[in-house]
MIDOSE-1310 file (N, C-alpha, C; in nm, 2 decimals, decimal comma, always signed):
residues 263
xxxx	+0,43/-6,28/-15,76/+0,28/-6,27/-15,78/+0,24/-6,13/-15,79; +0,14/-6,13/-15,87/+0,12/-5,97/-15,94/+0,02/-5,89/-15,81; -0,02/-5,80/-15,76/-0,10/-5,74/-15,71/-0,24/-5,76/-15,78; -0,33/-5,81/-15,74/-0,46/-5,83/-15,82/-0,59/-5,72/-15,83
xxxx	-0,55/-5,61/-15,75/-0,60/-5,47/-15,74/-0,52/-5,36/-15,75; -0,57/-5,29/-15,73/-0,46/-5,14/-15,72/-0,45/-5,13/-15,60; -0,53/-5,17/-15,51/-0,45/-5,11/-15,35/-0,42/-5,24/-15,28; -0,36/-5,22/-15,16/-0,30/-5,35/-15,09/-0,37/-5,32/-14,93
xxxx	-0,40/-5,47/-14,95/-0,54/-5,47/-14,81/-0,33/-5,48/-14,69; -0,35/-5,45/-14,58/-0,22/-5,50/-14,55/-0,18/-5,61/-14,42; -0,08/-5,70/-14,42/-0,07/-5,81/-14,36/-0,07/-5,78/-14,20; -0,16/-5,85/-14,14/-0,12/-5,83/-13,98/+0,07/-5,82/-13,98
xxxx	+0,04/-5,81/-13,87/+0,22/-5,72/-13,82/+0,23/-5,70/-13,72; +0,34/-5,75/-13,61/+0,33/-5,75/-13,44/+0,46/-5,62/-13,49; +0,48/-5,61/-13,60/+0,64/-5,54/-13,55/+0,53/-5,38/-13,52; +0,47/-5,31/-13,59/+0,45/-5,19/-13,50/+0,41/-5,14/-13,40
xxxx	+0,32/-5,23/-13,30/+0,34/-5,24/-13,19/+0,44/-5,25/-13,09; +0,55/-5,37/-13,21/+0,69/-5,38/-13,10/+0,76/-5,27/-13,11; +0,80/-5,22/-13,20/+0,87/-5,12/-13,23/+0,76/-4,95/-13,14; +0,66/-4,91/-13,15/+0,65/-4,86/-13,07/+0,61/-4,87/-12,90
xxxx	+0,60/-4,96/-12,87/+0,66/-5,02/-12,73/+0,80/-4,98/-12,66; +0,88/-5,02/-12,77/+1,07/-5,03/-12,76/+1,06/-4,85/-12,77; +1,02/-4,79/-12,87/+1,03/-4,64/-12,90/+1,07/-4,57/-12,70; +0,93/-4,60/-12,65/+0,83/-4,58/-12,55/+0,93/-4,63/-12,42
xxxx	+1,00/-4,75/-12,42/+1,13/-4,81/-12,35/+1,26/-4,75/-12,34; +1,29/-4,66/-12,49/+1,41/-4,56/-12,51/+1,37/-4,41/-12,44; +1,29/-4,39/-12,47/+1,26/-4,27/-12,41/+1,32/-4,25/-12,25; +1,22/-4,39/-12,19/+1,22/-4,40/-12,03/+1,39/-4,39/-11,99
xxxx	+1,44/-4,48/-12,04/+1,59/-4,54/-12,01/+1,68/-4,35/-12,03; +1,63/-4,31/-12,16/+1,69/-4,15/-12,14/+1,69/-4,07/-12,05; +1,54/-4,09/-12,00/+1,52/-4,04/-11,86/+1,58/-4,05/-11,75; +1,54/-4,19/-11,73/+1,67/-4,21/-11,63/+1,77/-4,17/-11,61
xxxx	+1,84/-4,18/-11,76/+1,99/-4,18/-11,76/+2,05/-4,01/-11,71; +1,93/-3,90/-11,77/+1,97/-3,83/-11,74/+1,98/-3,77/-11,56; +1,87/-3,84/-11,49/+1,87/-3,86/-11,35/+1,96/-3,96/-11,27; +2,07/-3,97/-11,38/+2,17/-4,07/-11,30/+2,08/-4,18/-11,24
xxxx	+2,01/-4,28/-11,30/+1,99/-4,34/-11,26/+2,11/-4,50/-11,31; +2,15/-4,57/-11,17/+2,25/-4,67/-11,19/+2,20/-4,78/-11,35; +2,27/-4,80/-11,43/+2,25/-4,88/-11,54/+2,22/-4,80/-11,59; +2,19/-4,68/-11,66/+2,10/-4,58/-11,71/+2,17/-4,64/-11,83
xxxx	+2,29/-4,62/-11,90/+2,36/-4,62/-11,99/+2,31/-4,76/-12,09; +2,33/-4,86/-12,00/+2,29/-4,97/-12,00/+2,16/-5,00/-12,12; +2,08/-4,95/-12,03/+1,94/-5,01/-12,09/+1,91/-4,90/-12,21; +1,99/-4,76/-12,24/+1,96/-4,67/-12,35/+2,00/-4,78/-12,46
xxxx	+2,15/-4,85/-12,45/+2,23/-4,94/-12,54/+2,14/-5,09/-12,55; +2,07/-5,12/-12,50/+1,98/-5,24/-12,52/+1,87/-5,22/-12,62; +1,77/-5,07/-12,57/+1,67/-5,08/-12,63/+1,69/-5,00/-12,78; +1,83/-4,94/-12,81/+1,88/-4,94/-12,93/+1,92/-5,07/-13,02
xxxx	+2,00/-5,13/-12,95/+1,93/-5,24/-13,05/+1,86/-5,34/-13,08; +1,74/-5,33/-12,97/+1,62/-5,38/-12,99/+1,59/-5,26/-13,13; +1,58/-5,18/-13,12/+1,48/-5,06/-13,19/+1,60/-5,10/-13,32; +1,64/-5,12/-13,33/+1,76/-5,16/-13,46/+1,67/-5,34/-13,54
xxxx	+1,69/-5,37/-13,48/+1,62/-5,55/-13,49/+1,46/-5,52/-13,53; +1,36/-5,44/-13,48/+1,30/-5,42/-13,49/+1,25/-5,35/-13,60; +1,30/-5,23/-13,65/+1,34/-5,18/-13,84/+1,39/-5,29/-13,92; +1,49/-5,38/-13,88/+1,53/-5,46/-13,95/+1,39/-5,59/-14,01
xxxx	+1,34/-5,60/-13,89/+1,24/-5,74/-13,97/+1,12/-5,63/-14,03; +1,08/-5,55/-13,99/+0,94/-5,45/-14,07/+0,98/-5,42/-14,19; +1,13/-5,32/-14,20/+1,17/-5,29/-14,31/+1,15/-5,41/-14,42; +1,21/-5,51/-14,32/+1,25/-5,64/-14,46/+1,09/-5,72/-14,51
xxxx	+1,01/-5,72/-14,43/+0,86/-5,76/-14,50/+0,83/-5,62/-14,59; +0,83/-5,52/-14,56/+0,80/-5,42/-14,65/+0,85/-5,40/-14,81; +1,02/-5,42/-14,81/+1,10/-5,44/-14,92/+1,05/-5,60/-15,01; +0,96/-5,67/-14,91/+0,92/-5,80/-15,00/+0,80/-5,81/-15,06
xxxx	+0,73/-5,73/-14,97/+0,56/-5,62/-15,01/+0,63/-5,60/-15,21; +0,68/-5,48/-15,17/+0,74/-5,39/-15,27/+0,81/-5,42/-15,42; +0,92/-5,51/-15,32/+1,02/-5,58/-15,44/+0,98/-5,70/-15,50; +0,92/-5,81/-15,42/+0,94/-5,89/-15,49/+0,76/-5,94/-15,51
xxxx	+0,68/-5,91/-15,43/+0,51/-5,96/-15,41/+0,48/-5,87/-15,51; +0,49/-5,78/-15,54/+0,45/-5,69/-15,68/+0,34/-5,57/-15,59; +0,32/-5,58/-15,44/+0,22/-5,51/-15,40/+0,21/-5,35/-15,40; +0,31/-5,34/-15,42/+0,32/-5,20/-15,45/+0,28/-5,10/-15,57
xxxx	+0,21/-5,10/-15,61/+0,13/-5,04/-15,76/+0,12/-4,91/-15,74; +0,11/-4,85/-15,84/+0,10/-4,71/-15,83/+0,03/-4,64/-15,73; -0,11/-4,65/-15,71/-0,18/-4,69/-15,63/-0,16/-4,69/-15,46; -0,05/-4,79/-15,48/+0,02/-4,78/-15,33/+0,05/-4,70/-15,31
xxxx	+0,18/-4,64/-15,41/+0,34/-4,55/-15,37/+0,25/-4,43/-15,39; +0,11/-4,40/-15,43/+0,09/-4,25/-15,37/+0,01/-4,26/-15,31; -0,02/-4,37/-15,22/-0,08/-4,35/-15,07/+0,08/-4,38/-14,99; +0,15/-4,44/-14,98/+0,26/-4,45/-14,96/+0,31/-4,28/-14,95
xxxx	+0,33/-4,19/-15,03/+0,37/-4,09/-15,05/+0,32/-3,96/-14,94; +0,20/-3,98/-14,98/+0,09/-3,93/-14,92/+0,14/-3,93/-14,74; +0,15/-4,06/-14,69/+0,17/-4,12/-14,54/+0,33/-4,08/-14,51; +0,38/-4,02/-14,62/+0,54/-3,97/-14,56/+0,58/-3,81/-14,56
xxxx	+0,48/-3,79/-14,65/+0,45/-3,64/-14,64/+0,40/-3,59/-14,51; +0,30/-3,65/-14,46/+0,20/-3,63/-14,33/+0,30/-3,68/-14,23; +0,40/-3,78/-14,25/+0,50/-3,80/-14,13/+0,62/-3,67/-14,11; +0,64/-3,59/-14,24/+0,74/-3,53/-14,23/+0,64/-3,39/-14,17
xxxx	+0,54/-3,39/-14,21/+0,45/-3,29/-14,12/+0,47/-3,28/-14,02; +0,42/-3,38/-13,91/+0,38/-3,37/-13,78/+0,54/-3,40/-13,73; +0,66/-3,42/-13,81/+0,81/-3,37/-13,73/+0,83/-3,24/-13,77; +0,77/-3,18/-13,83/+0,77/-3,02/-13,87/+0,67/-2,97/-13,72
xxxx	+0,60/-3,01/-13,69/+0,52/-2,94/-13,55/+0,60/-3,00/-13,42; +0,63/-3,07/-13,45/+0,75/-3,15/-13,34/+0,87/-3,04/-13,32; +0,91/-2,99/-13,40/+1,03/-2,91/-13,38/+1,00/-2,77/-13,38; +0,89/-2,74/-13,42/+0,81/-2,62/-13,36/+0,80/-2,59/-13,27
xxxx	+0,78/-2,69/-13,17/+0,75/-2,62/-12,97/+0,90/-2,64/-12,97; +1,00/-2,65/-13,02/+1,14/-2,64/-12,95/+1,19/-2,52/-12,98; +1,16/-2,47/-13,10/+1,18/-2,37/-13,13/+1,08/-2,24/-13,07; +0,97/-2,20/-13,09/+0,85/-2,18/-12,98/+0,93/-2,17/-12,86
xxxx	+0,98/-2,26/-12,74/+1,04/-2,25/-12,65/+1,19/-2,18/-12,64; +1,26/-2,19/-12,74/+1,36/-2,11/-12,75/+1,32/-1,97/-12,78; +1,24/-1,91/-12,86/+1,25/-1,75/-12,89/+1,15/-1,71/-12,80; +1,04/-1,82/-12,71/+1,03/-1,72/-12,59/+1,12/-1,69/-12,50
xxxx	+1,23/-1,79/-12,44/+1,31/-1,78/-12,35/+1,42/-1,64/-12,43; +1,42/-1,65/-12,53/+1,54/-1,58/-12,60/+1,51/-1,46/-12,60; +1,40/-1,43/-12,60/+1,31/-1,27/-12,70/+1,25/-1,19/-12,51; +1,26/-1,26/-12,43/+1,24/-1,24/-12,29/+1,26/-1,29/-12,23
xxxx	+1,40/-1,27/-12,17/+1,49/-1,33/-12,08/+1,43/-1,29/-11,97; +1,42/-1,38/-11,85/+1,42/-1,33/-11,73/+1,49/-1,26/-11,67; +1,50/-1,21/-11,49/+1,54/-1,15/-11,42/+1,62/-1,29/-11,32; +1,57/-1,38/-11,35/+1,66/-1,51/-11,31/+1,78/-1,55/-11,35
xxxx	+1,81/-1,53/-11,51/+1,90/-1,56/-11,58/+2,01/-1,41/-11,64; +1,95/-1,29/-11,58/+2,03/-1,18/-11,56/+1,93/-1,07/-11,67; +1,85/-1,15/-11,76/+1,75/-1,08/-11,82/+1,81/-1,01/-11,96; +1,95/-1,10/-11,94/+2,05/-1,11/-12,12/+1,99/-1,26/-12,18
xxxx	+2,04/-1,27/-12,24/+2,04/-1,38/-12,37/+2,15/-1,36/-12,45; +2,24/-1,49/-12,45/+2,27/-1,60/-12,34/+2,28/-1,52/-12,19; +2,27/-1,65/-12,13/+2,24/-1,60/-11,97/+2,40/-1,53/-11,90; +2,40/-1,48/-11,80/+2,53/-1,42/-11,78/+2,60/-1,60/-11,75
xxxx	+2,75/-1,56/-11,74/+2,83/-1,67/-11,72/+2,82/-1,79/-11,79; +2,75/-1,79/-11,90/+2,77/-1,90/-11,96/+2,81/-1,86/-12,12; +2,87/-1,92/-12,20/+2,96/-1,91/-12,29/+2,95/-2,03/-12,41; +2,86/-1,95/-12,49/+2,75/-2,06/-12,62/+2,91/-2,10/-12,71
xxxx	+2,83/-2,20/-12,81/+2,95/-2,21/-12,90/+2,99/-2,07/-13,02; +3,12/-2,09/-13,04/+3,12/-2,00/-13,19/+3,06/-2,05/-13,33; +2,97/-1,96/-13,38/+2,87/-2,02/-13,46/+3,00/-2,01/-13,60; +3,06/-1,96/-13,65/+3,17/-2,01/-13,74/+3,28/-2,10/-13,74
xxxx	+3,28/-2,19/-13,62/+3,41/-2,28/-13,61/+3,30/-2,39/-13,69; +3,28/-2,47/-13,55/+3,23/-2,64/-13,56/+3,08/-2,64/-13,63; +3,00/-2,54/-13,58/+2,88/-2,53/-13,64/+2,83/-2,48/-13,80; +2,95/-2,39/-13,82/+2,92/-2,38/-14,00/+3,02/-2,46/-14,04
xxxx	+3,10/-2,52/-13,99/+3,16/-2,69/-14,06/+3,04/-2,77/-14,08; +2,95/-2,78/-13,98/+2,82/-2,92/-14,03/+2,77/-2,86/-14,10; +2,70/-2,72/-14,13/+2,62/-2,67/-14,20/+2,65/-2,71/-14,37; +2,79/-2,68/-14,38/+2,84/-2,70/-14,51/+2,85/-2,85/-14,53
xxxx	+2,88/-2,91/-14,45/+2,88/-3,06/-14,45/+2,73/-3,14/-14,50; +2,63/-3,08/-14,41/+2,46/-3,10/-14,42/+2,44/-3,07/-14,51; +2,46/-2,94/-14,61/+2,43/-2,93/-14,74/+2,48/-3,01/-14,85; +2,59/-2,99/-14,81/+2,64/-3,09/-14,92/+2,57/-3,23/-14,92
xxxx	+2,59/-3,26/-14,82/+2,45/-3,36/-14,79/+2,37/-3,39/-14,91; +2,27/-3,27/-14,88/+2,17/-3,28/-14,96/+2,17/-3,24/-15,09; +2,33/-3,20/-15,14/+2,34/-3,19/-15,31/+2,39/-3,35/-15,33; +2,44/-3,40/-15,27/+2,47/-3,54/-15,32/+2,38/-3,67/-15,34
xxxx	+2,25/-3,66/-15,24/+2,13/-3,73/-15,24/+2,05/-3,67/-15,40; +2,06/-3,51/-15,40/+2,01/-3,50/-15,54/+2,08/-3,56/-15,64; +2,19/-3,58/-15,61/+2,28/-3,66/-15,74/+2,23/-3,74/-15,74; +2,24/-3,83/-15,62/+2,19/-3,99/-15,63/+2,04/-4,00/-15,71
xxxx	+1,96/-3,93/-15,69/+1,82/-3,93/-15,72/+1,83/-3,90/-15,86; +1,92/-3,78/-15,92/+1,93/-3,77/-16,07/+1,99/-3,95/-16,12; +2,09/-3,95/-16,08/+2,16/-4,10/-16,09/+2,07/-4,24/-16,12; +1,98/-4,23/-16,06/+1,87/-4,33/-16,01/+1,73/-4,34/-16,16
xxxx	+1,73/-4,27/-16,17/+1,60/-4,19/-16,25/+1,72/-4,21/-16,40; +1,82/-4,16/-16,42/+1,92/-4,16/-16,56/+1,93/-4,30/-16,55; +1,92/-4,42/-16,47/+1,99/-4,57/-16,48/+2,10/-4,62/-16,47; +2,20/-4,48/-16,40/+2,36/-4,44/-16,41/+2,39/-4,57/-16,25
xxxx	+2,38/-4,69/-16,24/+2,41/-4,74/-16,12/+2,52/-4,68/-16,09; +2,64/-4,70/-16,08/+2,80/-4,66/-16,05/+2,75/-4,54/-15,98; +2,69/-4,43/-16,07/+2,73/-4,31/-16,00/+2,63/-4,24/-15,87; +2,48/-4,36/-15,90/+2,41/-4,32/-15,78/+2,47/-4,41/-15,67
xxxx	+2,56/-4,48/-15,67/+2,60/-4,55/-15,54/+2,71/-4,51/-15,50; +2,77/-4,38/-15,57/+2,89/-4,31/-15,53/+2,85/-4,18/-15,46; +2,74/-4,15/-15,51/+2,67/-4,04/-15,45/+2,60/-4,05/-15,31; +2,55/-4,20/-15,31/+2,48/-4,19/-15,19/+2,59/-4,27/-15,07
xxxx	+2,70/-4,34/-15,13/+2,83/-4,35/-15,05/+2,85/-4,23/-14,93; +2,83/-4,13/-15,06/+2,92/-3,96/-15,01/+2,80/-3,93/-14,92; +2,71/-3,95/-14,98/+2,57/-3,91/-14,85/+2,60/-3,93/-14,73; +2,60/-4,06/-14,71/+2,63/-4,15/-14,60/+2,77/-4,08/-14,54
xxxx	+2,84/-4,08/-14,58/+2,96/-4,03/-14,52/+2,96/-3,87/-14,48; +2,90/-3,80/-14,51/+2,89/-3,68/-14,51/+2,79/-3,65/-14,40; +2,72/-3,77/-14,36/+2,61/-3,79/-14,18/+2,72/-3,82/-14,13; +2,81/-3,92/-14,17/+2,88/-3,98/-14,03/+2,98/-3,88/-13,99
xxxx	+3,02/-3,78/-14,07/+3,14/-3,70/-14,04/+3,03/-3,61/-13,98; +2,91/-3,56/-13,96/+2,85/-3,47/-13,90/+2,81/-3,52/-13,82; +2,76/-3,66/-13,76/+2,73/-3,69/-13,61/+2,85/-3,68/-13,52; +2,95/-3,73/-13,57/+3,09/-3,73/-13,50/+3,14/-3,61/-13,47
xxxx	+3,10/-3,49/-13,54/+3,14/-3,34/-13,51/+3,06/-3,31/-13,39; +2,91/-3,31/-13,41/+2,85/-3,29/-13,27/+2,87/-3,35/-13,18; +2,90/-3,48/-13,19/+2,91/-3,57/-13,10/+3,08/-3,49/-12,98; +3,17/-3,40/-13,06/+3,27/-3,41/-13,04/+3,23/-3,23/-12,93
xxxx	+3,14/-3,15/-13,05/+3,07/-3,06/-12,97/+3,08/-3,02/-12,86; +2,94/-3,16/-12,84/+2,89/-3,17/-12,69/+3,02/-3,19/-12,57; +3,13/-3,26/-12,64/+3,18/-3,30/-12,54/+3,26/-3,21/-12,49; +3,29/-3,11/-12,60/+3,36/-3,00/-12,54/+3,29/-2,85/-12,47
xxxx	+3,16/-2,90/-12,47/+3,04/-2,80/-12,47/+3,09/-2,79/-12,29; +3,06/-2,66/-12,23/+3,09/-2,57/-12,11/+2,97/-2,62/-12,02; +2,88/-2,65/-12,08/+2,74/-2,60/-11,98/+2,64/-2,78/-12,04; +2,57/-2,77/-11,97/+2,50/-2,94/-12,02/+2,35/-2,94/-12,02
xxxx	+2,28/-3,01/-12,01/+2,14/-2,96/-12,04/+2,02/-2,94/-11,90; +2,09/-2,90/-11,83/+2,08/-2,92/-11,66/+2,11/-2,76/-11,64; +2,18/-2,68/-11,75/+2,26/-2,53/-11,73/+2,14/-2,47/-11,77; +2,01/-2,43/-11,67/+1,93/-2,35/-11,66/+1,81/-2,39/-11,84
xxxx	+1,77/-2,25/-11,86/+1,68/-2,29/-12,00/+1,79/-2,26/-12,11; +1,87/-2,20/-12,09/+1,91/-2,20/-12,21/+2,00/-2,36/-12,31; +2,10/-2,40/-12,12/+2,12/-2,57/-12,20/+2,01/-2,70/-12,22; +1,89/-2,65/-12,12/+1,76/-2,72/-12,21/+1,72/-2,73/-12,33
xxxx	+1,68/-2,57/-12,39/+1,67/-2,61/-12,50/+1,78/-2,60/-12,62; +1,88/-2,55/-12,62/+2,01/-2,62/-12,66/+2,01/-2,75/-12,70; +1,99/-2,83/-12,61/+2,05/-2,96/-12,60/+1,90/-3,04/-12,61; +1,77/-3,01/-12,63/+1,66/-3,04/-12,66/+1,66/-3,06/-12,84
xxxx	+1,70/-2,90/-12,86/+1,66/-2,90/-13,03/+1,78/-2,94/-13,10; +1,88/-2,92/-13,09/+2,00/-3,00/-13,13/+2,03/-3,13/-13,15; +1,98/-3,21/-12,99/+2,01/-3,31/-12,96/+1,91/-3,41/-13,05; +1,78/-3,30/-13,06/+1,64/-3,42/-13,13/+1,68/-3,43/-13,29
xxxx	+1,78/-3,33/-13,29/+1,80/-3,29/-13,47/+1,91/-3,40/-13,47; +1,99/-3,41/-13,38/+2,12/-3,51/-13,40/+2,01/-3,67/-13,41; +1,90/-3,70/-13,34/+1,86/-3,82/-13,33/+1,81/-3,87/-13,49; +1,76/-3,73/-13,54/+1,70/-3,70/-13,66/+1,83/-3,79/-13,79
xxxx	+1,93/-3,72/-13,77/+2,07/-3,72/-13,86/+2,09/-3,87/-13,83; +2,07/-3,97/-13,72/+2,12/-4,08/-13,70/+2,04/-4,19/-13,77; +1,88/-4,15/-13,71/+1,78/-4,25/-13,78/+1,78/-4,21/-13,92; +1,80/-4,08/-14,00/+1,84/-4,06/-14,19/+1,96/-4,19/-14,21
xxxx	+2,03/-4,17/-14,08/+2,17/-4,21/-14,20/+2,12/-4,36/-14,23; +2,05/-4,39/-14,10/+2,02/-4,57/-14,07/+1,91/-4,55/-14,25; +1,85/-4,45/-14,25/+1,75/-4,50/-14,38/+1,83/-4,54/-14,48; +1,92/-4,43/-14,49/+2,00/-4,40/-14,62/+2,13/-4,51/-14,67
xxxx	+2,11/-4,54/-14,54/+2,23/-4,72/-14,52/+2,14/-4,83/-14,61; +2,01/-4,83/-14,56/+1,96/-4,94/-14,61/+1,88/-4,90/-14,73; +1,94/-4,78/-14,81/+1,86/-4,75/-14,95/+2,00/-4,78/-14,99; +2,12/-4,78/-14,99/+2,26/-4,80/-14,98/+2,22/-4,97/-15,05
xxxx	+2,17/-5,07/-14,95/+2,17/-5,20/-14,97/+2,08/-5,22/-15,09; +2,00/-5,17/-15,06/+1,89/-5,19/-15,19/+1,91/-5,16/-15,31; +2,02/-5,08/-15,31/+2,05/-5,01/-15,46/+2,13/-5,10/-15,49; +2,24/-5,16/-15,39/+2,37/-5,25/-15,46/+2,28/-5,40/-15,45
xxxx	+2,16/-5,42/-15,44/+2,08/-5,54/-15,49/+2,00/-5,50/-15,55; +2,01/-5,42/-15,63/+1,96/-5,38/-15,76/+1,78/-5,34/-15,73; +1,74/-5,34/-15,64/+1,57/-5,33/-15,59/+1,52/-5,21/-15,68; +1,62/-5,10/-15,71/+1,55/-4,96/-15,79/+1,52/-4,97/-15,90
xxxx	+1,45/-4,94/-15,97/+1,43/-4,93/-16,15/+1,43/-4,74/-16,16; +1,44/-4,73/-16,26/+1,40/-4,56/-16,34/+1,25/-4,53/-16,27; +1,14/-4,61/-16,26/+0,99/-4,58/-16,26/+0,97/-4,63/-16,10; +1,04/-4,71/-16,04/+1,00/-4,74/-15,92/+1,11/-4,72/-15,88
xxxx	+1,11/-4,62/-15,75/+1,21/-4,61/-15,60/+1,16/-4,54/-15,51; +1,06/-4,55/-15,51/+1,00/-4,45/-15,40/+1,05/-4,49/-15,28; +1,12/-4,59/-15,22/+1,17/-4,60/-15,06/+1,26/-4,50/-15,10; +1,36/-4,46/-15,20/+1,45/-4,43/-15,18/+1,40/-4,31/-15,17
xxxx	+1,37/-4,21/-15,26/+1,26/-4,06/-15,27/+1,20/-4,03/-15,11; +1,20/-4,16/-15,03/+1,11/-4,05/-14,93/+1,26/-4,09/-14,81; +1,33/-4,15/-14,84/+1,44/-4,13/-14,79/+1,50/-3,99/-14,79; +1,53/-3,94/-14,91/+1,57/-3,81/-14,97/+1,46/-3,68/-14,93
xxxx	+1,36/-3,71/-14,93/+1,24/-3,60/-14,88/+1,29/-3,62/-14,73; +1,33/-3,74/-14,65/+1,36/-3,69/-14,52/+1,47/-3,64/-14,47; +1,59/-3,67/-14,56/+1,68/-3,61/-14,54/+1,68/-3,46/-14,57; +1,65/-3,41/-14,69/+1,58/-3,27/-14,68/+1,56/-3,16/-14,60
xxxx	+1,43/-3,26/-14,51/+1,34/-3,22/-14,36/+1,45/-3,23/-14,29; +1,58/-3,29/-14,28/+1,66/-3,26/-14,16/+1,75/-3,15/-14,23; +1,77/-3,15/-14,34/+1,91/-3,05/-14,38/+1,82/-2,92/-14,34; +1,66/-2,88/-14,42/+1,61/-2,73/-14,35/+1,61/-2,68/-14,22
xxxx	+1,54/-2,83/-14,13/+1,58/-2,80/-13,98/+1,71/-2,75/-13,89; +1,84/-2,84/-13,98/+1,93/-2,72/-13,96/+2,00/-2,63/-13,94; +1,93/-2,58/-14,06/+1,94/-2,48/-14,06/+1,88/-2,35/-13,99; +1,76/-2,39/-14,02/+1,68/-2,30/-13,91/+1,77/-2,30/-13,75
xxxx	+1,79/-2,42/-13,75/+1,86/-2,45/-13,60/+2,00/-2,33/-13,58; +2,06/-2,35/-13,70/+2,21/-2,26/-13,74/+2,18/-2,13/-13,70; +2,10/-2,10/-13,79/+2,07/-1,93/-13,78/+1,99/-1,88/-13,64; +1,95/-1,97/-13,58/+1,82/-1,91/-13,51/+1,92/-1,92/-13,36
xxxx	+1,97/-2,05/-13,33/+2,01/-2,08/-13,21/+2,21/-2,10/-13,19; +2,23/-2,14/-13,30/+2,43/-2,10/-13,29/+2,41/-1,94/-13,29; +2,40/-1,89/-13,45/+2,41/-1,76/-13,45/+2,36/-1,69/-13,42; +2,18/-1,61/-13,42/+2,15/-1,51/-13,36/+2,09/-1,55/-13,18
xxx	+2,10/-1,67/-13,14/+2,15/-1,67/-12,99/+2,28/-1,66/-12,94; +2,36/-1,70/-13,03/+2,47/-1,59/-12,92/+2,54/-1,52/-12,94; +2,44/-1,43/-13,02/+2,53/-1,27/-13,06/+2,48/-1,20/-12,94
């Protein structure tokens, strides 16, 4: 059925409510968890895949909006555009007070923490082992998403789904490196301000890298069911604009807080 206007009035929907509710549930359960609280672990791993289940049914009315109802018209995808721009904004001010809180702590160290940066006795990572391994891994990243997107736009199937393969794989070998990081990391996010915000701006950037890869999985599906044309993909484009917004983050992250924090 064709869209009979240019814009789309839109369907009631319990999922964004539920899904920010469950958001609002993960947070708490973090909390805990990091207060040792008993089950902590527990209920982080529940309301993940509630928060999983919950993208799944929105997502899938959205792709039917799109794909198959015809609601999506031009019209839409640049208010659509418009609404992912302004999303990727206000996680650009989001990662600002983390950053904000690191080069105050950094640029004026206390008399608490020895009044150096890094604090005495504690012992940051080497910013050229593990950390410019992801950096080069992140970018690459984001030259292979531009492949996909040249790929997508040329009609070239085969090669945009080899590209965004390598996307996908090029997150999962970078969560698994930090993931491996932290575990070898000295100090934990309890080790005064410096493993706060450490493990604040890192940690939100790694949550960042998990919920892309989950986009980029399900632009993955849509491509091998053929959903993209040359003139319409804009799910997949703001996929790529968000992946982007995490490859610049970081970086900024690289330079600001591996390397010139712990020279």
């Amino acid at each position: 059925m064709q869209q009979q206007n240019n814009y789309q009035l839109v369907d009631m929907s319990p999922w964004p409510i539920i899904t920010g509710t469950n958001m609002f549930l993960l947070l708490t359960s973090v909390v805990l968890y990091i207060h040792s609280v008993e089950n902590g672990l527990v209920f982080i791993f529940c309301n993940i895949i509630s928060l999983l289940l919950c993208m799944f049914v929105w997502w899938r009315d959205v792709i039917r909006e799109g794909t198959y109802l015809g609601k999506h018209t031009l019209e839409v995808q640049k208010s659509l555009a418009y609404g992912m721009l302004l999303f990727i904004l206000s996680e650009v001010c989001f990662f600002v007070a983390f950053f904000w809180g690191f080069f105050h702590s950094s640029m004026s160290p206390t008399i608490e923490i020895g009044s150096v940066w890094p604090p005495e006795n504690l012992v940051g990572f080497n910013p050229w082992l593990i950390p410019l391994l992801n950096t080069v891994i992140l970018l690459s990243s984001g030259a292979t998403i531009t492949w996909a997107h040249h790929e997508i736009i040329g009609g070239n199937l085969k090669n945009a789904l080899l590209a965004l393969e390598s996307t996908i794989g090029l997150a999962i070998l970078f969560t698994l490196l930090q993931i491996y990081e932290y575990v070898e990391a000295n100090f934990n996010i309890m080790d005064g301000i410096y493993g706060t915000t450490f493990f604040m701006a890192t940690g939100f950037h790694g949550f960042h890298v998990f919920i892309g890869t989950i986009i980029l999985s399900v632009m993955l599906l849509r491509l091998y069911n053929y959903h993209f044309t040359r003139e319409h993909h804009f799910g997949f484009e703001a996929g790529a604009w968000y992946w982007h917004f995490v490859d610049v983050v970081w970086l900024f992250l690289y330079v600001s807080i591996y390397w010139w924090g712990a020279i």
